[in-house]
TIZA-786272 format. One record per atom (N, C-alpha, C, O): atom name; residue number from 1; y, z, x. Coordinates in steps of 0.05 Angstrom, whole numbers, always signed. Example, Ala and Ser with C-alpha at 12.3 -4.5 7.8 and 13.67 -1.06 7.14 Angstrom:
BEGIN
<r atomo="N" num="1" y="-114" z="+156" x="+264"/>
<r atomo="CA" num="1" y="-90" z="+156" x="+246"/>
<r atomo="C" num="1" y="-66" z="+156" x="+264"/>
<r atomo="O" num="1" y="-66" z="+169" x="+285"/>
<r atomo="N" num="2" y="-45" z="+142" x="+257"/>
<r atomo="CA" num="2" y="-21" z="+143" x="+273"/>
<r atomo="C" num="2" y="+1" z="+157" x="+258"/>
<r atomo="O" num="2" y="+23" z="+161" x="+268"/>
This chain:
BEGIN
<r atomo="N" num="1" y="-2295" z="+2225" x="+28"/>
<r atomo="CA" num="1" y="-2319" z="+2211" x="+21"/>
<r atomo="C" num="1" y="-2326" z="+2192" x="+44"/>
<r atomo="O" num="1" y="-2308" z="+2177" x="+52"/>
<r atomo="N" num="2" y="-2353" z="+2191" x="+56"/>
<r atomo="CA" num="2" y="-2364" z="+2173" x="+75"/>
<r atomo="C" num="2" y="-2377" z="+2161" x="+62"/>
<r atomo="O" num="2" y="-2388" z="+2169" x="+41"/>
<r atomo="N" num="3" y="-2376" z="+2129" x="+79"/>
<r atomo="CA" num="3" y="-2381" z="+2103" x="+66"/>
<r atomo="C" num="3" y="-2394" z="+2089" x="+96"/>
<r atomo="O" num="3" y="-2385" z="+2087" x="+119"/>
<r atomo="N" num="4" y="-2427" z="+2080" x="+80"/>
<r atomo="CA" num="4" y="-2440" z="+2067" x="+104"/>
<r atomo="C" num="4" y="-2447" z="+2037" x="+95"/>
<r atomo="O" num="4" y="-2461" z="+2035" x="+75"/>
<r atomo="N" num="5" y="-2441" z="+2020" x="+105"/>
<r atomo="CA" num="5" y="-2449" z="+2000" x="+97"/>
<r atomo="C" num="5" y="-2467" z="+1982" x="+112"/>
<r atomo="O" num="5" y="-2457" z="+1970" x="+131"/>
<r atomo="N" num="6" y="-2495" z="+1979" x="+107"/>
<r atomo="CA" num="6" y="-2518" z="+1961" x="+121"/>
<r atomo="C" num="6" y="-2527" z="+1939" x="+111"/>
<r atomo="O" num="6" y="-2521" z="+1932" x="+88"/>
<r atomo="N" num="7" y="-2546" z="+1922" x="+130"/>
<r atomo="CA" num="7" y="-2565" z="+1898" x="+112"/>
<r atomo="C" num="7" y="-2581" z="+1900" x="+121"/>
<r atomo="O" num="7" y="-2586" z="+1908" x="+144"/>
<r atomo="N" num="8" y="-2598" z="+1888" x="+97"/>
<r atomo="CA" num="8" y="-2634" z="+1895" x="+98"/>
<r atomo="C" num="8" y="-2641" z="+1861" x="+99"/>
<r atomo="O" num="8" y="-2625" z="+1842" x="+96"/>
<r atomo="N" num="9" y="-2666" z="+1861" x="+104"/>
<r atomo="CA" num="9" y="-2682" z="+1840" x="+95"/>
<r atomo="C" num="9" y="-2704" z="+1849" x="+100"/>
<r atomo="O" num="9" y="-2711" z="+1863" x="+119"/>
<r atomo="N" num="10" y="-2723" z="+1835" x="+70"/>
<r atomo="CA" num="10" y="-2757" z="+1847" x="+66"/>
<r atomo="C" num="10" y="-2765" z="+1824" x="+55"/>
<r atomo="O" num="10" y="-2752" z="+1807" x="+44"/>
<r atomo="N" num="11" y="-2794" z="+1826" x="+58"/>
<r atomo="CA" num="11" y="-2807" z="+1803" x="+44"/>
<r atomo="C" num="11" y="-2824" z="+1813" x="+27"/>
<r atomo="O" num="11" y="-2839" z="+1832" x="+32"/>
<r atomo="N" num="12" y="-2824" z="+1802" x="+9"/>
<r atomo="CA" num="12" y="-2849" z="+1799" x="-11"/>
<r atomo="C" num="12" y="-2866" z="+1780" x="-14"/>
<r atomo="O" num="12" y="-2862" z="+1760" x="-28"/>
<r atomo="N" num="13" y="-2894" z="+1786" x="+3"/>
<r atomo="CA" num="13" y="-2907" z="+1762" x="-12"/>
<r atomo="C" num="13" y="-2894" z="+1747" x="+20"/>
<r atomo="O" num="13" y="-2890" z="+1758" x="+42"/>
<r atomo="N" num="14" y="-2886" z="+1710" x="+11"/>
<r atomo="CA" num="14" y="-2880" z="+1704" x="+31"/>
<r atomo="C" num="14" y="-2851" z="+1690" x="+28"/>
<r atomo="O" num="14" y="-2842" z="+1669" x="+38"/>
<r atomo="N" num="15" y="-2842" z="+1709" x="+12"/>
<r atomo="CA" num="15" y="-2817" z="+1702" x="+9"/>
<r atomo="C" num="15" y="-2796" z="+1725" x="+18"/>
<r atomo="O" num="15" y="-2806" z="+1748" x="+19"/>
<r atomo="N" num="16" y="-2759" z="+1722" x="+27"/>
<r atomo="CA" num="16" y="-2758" z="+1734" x="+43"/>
<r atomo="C" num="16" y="-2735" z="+1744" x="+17"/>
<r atomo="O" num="16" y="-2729" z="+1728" x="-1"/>
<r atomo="N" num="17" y="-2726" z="+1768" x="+18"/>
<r atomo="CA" num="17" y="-2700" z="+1776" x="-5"/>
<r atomo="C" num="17" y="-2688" z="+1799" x="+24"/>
<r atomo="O" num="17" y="-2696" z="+1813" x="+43"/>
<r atomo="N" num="18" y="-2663" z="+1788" x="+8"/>
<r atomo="CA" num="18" y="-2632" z="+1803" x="+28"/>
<r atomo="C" num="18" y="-2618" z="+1820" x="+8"/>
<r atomo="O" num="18" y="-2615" z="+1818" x="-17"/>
<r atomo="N" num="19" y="-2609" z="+1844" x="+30"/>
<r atomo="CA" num="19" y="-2598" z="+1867" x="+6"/>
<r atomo="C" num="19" y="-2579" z="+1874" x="+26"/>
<r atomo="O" num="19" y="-2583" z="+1876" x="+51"/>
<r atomo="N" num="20" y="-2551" z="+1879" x="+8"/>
<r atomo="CA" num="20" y="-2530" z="+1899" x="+19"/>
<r atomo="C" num="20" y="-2532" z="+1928" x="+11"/>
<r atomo="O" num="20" y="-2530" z="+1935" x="-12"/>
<r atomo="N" num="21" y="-2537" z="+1945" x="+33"/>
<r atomo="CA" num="21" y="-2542" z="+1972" x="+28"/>
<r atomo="C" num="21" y="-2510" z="+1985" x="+29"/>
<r atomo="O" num="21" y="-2494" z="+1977" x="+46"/>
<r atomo="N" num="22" y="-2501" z="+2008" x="+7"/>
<r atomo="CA" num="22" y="-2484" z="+2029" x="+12"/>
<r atomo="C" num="22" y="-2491" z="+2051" x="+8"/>
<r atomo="O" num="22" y="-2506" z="+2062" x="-8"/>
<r atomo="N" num="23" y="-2477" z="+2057" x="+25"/>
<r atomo="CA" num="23" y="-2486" z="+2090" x="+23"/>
<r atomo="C" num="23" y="-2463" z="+2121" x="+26"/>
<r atomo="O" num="23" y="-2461" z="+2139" x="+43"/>
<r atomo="N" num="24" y="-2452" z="+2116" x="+5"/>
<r atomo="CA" num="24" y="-2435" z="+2136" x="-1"/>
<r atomo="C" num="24" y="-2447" z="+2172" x="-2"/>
<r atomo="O" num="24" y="-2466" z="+2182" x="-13"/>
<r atomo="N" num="25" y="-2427" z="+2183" x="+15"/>
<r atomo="CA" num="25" y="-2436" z="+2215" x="+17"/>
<r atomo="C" num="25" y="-2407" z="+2236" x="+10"/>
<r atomo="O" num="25" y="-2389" z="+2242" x="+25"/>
<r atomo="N" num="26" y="-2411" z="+2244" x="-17"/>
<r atomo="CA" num="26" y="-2390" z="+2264" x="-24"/>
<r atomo="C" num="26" y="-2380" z="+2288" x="+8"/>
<r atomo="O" num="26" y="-2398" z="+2297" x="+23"/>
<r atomo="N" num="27" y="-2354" z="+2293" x="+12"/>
<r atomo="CA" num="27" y="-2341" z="+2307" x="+38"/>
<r atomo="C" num="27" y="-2358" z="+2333" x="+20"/>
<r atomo="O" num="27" y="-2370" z="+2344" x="+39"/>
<r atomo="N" num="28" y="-2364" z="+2347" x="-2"/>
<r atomo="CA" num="28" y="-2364" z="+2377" x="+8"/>
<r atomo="C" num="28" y="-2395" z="+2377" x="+2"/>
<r atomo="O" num="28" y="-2406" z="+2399" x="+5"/>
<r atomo="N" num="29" y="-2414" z="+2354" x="-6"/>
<r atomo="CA" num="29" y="-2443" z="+2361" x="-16"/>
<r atomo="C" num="29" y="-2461" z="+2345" x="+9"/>
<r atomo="O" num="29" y="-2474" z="+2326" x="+1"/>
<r atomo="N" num="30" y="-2462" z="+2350" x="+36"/>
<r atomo="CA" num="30" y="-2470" z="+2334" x="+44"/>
<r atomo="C" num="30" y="-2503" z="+2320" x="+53"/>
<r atomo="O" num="30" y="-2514" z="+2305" x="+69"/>
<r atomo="N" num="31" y="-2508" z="+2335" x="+33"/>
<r atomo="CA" num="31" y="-2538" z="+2334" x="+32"/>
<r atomo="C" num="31" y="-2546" z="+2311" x="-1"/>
<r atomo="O" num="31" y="-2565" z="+2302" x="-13"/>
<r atomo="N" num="32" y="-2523" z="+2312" x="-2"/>
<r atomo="CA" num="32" y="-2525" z="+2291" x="-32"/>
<r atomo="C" num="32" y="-2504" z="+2259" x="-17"/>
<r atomo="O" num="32" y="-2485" z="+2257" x="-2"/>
<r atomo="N" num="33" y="-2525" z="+2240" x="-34"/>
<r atomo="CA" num="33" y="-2520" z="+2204" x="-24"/>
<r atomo="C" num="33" y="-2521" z="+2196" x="-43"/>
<r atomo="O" num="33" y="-2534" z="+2207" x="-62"/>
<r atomo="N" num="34" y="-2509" z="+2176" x="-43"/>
<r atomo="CA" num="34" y="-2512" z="+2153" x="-75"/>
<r atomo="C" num="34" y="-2516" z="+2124" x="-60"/>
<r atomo="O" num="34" y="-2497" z="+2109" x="-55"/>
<r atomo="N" num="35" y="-2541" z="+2121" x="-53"/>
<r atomo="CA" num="35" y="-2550" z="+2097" x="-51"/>
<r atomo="C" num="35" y="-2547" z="+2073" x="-63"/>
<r atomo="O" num="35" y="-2564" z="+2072" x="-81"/>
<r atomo="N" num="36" y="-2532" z="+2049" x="-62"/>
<r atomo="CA" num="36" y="-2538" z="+2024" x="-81"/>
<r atomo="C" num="36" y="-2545" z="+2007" x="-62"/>
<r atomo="O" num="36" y="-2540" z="+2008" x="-38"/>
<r atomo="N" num="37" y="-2557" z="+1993" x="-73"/>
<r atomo="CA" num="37" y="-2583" z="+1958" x="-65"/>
<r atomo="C" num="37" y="-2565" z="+1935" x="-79"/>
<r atomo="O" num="37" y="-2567" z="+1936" x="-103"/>
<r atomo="N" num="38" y="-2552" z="+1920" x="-70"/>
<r atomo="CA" num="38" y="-2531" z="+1899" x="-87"/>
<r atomo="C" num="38" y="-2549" z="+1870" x="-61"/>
<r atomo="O" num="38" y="-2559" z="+1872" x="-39"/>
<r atomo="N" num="39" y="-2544" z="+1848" x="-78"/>
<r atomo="CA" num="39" y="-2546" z="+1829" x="-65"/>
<r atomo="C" num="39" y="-2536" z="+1811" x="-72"/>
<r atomo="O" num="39" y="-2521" z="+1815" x="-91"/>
<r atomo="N" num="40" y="-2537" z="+1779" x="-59"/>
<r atomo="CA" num="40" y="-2519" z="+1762" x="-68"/>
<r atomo="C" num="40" y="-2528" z="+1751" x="-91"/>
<r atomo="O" num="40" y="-2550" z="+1759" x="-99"/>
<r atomo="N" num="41" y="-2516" z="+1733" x="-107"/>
<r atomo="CA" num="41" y="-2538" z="+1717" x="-141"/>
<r atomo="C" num="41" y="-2546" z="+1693" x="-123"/>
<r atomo="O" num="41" y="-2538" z="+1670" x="-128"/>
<r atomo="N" num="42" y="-2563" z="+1699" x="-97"/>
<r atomo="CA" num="42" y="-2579" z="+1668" x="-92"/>
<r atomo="C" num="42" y="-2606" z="+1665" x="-104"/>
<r atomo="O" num="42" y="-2618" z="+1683" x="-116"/>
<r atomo="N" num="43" y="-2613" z="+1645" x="-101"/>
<r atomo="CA" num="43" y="-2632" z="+1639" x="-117"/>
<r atomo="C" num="43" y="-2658" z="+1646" x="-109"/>
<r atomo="O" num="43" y="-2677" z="+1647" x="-125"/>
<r atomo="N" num="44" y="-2659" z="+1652" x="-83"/>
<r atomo="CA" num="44" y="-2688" z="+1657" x="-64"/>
<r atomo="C" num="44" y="-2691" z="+1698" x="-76"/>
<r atomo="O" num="44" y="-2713" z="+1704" x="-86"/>
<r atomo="N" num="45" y="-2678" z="+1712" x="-74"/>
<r atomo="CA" num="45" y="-2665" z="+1737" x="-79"/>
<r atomo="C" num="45" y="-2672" z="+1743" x="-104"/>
<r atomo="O" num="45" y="-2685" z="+1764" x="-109"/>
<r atomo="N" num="46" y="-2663" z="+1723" x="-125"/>
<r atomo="CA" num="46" y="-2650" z="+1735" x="-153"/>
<r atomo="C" num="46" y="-2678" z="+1725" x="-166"/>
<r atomo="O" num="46" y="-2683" z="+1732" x="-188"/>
<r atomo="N" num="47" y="-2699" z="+1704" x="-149"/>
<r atomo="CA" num="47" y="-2723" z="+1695" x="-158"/>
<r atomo="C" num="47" y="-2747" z="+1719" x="-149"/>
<r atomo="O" num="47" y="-2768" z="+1722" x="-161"/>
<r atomo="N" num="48" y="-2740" z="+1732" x="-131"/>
<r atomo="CA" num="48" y="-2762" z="+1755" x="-128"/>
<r atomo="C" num="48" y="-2760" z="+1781" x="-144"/>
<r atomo="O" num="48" y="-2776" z="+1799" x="-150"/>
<r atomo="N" num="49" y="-2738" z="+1778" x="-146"/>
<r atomo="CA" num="49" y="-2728" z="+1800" x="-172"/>
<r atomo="C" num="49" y="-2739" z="+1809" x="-200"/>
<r atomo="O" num="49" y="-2749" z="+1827" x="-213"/>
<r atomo="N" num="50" y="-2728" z="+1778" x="-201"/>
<r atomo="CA" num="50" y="-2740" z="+1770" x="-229"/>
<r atomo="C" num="50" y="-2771" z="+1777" x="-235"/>
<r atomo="O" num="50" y="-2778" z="+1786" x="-256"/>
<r atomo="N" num="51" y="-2793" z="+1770" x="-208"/>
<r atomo="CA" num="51" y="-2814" z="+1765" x="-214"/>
<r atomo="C" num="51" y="-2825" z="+1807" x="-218"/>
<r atomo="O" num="51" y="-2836" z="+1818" x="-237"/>
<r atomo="N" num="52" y="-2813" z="+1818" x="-190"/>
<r atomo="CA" num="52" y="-2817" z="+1840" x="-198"/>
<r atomo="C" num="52" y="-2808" z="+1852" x="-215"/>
<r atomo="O" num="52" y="-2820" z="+1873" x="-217"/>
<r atomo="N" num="53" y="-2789" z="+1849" x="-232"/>
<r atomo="CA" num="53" y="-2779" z="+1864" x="-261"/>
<r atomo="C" num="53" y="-2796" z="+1853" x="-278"/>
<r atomo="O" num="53" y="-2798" z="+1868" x="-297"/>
<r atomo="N" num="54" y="-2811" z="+1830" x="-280"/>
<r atomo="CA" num="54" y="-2834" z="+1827" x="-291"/>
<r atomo="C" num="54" y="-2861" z="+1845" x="-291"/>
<r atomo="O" num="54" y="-2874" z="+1856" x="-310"/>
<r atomo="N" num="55" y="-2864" z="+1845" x="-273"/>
<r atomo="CA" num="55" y="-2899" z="+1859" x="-266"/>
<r atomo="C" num="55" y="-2883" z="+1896" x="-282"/>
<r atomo="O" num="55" y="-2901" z="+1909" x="-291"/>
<r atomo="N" num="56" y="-2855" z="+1909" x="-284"/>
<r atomo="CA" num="56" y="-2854" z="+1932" x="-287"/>
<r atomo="C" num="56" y="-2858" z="+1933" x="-314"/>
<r atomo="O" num="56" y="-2873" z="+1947" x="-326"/>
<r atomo="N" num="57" y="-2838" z="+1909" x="-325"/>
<r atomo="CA" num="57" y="-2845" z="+1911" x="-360"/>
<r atomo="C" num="57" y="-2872" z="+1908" x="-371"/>
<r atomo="O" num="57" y="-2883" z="+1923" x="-388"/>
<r atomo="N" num="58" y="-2882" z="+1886" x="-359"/>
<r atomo="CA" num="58" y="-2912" z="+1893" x="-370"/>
<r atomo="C" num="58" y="-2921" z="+1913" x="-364"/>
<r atomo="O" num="58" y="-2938" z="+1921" x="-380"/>
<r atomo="N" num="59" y="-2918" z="+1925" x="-347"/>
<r atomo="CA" num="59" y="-2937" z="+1961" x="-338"/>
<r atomo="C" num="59" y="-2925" z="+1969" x="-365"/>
<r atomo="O" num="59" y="-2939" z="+1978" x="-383"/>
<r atomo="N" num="60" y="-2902" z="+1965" x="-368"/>
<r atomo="CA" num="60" y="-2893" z="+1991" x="-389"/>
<r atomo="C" num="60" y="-2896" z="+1995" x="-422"/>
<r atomo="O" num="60" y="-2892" z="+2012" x="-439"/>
<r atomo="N" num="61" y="-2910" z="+1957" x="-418"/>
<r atomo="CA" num="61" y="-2922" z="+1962" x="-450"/>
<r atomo="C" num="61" y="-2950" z="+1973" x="-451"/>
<r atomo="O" num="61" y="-2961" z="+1978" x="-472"/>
C-alpha cells in the first residue's frame, strides 16, 4: 500500500483553512485512492467549517 502525505491551504472568503492531505493507493488496484482532508481542531479551520456545513444543511431542507 502507498501512502502520500501533503498540505494544503485555501481560503474562503478572507479567511485562510489548513488541511492535511492522505492519500493512500491499494498495491494491486492502482487506479483506485482513498483520499482524506483531516485538519488540526484550530479555531480559524474548525470556524470555516462550521460555517460551510451550515450553508449544506440548509440546502438540504
Amino acid at each position: 500500500m502507498a501512502r502520500s502525505l501533503e498540505r494544503a491551504r485555501e481560503s474562503v472568503g478572507n479567511r485562510a483553512m489548513s488541511f492535511d492531505i492522505e492519500i493512500v493507493c491499494a498495491p494491486h488496484e492502482s487506479d483506485q485512492r482513498l483520499v482524506a482532508y483531516t485538519t488540526e481542531p484550530d479555531p480559524p479551520t474548525a470556524h470555516v467549517l462550521r460555517i460551510l456545513a451550515s450553508w449544506n444543511a440548509a440546502h438540504r431542507r
